[in-house]
N, C-alpha and C positions, 0 to 999 in steps of 0.2 A: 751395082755391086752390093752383094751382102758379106758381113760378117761372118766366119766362119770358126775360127778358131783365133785365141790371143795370146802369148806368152810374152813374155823374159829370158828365155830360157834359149838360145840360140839354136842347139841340138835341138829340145821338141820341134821348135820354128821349122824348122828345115827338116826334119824326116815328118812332120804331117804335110809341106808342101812338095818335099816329093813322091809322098804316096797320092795327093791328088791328080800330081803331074803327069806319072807313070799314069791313070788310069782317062784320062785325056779331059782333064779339069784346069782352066786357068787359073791363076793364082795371082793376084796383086797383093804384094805386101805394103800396108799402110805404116808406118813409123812415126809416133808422136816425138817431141824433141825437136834441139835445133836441129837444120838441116843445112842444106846447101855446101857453102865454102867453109861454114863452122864446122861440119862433119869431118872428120878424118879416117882413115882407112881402120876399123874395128874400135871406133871412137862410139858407136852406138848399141856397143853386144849384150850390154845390158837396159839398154829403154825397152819399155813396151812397145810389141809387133804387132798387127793384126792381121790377118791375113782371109783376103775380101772373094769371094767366087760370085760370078753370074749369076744372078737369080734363077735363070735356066738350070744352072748345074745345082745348083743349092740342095736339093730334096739327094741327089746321087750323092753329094760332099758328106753330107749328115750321115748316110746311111756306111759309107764306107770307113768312116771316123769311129762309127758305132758298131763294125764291124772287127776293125783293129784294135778297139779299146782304148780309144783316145778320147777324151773326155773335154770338152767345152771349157778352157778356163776362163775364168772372169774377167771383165777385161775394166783395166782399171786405168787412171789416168796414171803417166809418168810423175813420182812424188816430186811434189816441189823443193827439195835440196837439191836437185841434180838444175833445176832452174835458175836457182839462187847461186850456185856457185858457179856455174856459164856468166850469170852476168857478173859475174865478181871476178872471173877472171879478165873476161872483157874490159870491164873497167880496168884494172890491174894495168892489161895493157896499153888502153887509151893514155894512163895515166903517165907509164915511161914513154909513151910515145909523145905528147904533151910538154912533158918534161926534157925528154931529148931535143925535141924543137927549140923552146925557150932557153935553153943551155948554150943552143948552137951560136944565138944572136946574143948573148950577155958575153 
């Protein structure tokens, strides 16, 4: 899989993948950030996306990107405040959860 395009931007994200869709290009989106069970349902509409095509398709992806005027953004890592507060909420809750235990036996 190659890189093809990156955003933030949920709308860009999703109309440059389904203009490659529509033209019969796969698309895997990659998603920096927690994931998993920490995700919740549009809990990631603002991390960095990347969005990965076949090497195969790669040179057709480019050219169609460069055809609609969609332009290659940069693709950067998710800033680390959105890190730092994940685990601060986590702790947070570790912490009443912790606390709730030790309450229940005192």
């Amino acid at each position: 899989m190659k890189e093809i395009y990156s955003s933030n931007n949920e709308f860009d994200l999703q109309f440059v993948k389904g203009l490659l869709e529509e033209n019969g290009i796969k698309v895997t989106i990659k998603t920096d950030g927690v994931g998993g069970y920490l995700r919740t349902i549009g809990g990631d509409y603002n991390l960095m996306k990347i969005l990965q095509v076949n090497e195969e398709d790669y040179e057709l992806a480019k050219e169609l990107l460069k055809a609609n005027n969609v332009t290659k953004q940069p693709t950067s890592k998710q800033p680390n405040y959105v890190r730092i507060v994940a685990w601060i909420g986590l702790g947070v809750l570790l912490a009443g959860l912790i606390y709730s235990i030790i309450d229940s036996f005192l």
